[in-house]
C-alpha positions in Angstrom: 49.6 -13.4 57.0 46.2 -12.1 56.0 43.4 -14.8 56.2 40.5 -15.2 53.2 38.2 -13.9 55.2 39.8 -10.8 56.9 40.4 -10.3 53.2 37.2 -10.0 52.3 36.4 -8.2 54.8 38.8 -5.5 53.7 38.1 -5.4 50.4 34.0 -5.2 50.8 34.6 -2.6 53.0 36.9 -0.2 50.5 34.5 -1.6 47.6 31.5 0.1 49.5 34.1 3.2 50.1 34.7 3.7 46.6 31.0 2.6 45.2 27.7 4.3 46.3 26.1 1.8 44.4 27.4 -1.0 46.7 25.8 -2.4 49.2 26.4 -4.6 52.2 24.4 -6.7 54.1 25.4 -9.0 57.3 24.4 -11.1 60.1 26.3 -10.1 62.8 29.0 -12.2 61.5 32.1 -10.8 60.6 30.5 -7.4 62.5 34.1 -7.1 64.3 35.8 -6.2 60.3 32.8 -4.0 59.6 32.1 -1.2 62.5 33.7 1.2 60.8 33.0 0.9 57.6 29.2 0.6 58.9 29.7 3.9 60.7 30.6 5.3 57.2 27.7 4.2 55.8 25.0 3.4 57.8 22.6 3.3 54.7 24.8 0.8 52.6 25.7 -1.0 55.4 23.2 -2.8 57.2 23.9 -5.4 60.1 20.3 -7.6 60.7 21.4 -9.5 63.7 21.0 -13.2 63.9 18.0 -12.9 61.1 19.9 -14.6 57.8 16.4 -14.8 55.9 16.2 -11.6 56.6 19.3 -10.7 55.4 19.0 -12.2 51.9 15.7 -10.7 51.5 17.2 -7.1 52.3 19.9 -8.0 50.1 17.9 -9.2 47.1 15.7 -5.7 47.7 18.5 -3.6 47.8 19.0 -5.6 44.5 15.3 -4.3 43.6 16.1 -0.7 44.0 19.3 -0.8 41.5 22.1 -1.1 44.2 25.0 -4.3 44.0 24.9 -6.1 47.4 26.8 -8.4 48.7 25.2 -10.5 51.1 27.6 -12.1 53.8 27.5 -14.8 57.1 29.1 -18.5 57.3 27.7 -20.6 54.3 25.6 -23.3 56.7 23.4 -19.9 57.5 23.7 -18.0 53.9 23.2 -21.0 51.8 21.5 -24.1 54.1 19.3 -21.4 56.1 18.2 -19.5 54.3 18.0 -21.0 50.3 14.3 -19.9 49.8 15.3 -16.5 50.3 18.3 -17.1 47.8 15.8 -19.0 45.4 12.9 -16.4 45.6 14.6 -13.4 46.1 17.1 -13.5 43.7 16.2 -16.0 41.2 12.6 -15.7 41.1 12.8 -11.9 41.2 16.5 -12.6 38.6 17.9 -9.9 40.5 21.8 -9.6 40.7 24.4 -9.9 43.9 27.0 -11.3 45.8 26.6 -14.0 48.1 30.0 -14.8 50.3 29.5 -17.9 53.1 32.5 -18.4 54.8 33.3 -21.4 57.3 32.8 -23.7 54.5 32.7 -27.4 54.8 34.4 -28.0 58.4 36.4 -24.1 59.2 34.7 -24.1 62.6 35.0 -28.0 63.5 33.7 -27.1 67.3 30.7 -25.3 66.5 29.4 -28.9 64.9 26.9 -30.0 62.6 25.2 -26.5 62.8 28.2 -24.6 61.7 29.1 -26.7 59.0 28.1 -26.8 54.8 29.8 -29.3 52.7 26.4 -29.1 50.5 26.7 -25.5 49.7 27.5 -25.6 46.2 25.7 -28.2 45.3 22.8 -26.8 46.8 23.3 -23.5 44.8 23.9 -25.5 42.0 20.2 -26.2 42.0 19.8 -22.6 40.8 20.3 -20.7 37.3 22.6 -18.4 36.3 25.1 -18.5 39.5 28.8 -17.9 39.1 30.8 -20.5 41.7 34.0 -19.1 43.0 36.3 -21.4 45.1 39.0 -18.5 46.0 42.2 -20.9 47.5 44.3 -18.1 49.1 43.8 -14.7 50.4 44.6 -12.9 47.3 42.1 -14.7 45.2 39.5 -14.1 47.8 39.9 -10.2 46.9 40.3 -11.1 43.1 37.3 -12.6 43.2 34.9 -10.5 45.5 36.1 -7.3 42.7 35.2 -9.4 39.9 31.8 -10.3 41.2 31.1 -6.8 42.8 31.9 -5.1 39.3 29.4 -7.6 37.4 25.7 -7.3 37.3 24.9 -11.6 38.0 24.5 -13.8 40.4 27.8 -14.5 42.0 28.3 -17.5 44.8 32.1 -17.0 46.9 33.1 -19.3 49.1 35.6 -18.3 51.4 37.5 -20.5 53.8 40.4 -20.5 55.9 42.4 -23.5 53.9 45.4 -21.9 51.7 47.3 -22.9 48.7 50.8 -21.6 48.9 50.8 -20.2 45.3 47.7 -18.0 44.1 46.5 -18.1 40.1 44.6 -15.4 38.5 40.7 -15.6 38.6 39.3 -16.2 35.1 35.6 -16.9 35.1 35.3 -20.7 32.9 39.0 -21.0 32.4 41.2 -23.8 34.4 44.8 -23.5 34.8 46.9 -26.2 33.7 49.5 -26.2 36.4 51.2 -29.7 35.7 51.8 -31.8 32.6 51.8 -35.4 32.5 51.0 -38.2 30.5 48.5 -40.3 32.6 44.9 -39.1 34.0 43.8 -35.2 34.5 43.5 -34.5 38.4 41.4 -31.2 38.8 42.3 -29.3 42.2 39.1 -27.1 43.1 40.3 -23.9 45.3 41.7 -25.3 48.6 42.8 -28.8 47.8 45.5 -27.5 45.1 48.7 -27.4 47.2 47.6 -30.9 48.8 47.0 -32.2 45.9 50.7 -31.2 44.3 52.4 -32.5 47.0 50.2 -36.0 47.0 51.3 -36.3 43.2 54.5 -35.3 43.0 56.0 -37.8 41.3 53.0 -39.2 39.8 52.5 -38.8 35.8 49.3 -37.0 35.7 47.9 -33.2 34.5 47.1 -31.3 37.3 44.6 -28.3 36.9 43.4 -26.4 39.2 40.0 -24.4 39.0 38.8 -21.1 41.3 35.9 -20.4 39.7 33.9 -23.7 39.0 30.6 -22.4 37.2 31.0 -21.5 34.5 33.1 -24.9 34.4 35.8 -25.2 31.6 34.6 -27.7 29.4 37.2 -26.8 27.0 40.5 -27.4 29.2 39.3 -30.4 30.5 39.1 -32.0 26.8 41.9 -30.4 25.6 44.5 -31.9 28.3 42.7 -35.2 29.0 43.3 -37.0 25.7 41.5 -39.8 23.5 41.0 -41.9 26.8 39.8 -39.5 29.2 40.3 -40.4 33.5 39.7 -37.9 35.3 40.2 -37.1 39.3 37.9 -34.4 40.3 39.0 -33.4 44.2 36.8 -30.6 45.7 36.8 -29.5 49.2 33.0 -30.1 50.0 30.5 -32.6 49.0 32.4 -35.1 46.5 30.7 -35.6 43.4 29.4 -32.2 43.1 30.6 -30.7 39.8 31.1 -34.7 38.5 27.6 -34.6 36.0 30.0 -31.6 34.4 32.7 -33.9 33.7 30.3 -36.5 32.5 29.1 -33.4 30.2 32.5 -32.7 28.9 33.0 -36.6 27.4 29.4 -37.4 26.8 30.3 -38.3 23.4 33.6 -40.3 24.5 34.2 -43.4 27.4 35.9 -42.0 30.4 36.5 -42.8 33.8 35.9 -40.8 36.7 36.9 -40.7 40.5 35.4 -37.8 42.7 37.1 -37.1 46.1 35.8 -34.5 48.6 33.3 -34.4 51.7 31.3 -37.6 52.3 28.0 -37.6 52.9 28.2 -39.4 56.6 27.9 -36.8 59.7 31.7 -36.8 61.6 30.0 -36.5 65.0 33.2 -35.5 67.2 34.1 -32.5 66.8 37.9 -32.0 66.6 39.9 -29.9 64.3 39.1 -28.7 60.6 42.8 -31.1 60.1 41.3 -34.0 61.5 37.8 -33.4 59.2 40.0 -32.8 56.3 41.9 -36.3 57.2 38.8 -38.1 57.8 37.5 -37.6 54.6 40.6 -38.5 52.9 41.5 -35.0 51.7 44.9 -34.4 53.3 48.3 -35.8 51.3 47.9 -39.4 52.3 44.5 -39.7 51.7 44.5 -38.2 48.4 47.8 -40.2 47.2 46.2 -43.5 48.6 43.1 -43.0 46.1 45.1 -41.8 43.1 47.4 -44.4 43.6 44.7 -46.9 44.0 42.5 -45.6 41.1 45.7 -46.1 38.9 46.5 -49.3 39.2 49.2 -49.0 41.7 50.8 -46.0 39.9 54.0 -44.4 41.9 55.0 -45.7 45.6 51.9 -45.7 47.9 
């Protein structure tokens, strides 16, 4: 089965094919998809070794001179690393292109606190005018890296190895209602949809699940929640992160409001991205144990 990240690889690499305005720019990460594409086009395809300031600076003037680049390495070095670059060169200079960090919040558990980012989107979040996508299988991953490629904005992927079993279509500010109910709304962000499914089951609740997270859908949100709006926002990194959106939704209305995801403490053993995902209470038990709880004791614990 084809991982999110092999395919992104593939699909930057027939993007820059088929486009001589493209543009892709790496840090030796992910070199092993790219040789031959790079071989190609060794003008639109430029590997700066381990220099990831560099590399969104090259990016962002690549931007400059009219070209569409994406701009690629694990998130902790893309995002964490190098976010002055991001600010300066893209925003300050509001320049377009595609940022993809992959590795996300705990993908590669043994390279530790150095190789991991469960602030990424919140830290882009900081930033005006970026487009969030939270791709949870393979096949969104391409969706959206086409999507973004054809725009002309500022376009934030993440891409991690995690998989829902069943992929939705990307639609930039639209959630998917995937299950009806008549108690509170849980929204699934990318990853966490299939886990949370199976950890609600036979709870009443609406389940929607959202790839593409800013825009945010405002409208869906209201529409299924009701005239007493709760609300369980799960996202795969740092919990909390899109919750002032949901505040933004009901500002005019009381609601309540549980946000899983990543916690703010360091994990400091290193393990496996299973036992990060446990630890933080985002497999099936944990998230059944705080729906449940957050209820009232709704459904078997």
């Amino acid at each position: 089965m084809t991982t999110p990240r092999e395919a992104f690889a593939r699909t930057a690499g027939q993007l820059v094919d088929d486009d001589g305005s493209m543009a892709l720019v790496y840090a030796e990460i992910s070199g092993q998809y790219f040789a031959d594409v790079e071989r190609r086009h060794p003008r639109r395809v430029v590997n700066v070794g381990i220099r990831e300031q560099l590399m969104v600076s090259v990016g962002a003037g690549l931007a400059l001179t009219g070209l569409r680049p994406i701009v690629h390495t694990f998130a902790s070095f893309l995002v964490e690393r190098a976010f002055e670059q991001v600010k300066l060169g893209f925003n300050h200079q509001d320049v377009g292109g595609v940022l993809v960090g992959s590795a996300g919040s705990f993908d590669i558990a043994s390279g530790g606190r150095t190789h991991q980012s469960p602030g990424d989107v919140a830290l882009v979040d900081t930033l005006a005018g970026w487009a969030v996508h939270v791709p949870g299988t393979a096949t969104e991953v391409e969706e959206a890296t086409r999507l973004a490629v054809a725009g002309s904005g500022r376009d934030y992927i993440r891409v991690v190895e995690q998989q829902n079993q069943v992929s939705y279509p990307v639609r930039p500010g639209r959630f998917h209602v995937v299950r009806r109910g008549s108690g509170p709304v849980v929204v699934a962000v990318g990853p966490t949809l299939s886990t949370v499914l199976t950890a609600t089951t036979d709870l009443d609740v609406t389940v929607l699940y959202a790839n593409v997270v800013r825009p945010f859908d405002h409208r869906t949100l209201r529409a299924v929640a009701g005239g007493t709006p709760e609300v369980v926002l799960i996202e795969p990194y740092l919990a909390g992160t899109s919750a002032r959106l949901v505040a933004e939704t009901f500002v005019d209305v009381p609601h309540r409001l549980l946000s899983l995801g990543v916690g703010r403490e360091e994990l400091r053993r290193y393990g496996m991205p299973e036992d990060h995902i446990a630890s933080h209470g985002l497999d099936v038990v944990g998230v059944r144990r705080a729906v449940v709880a957050w209820t009232g004791g709704q459904g078997p614990a």
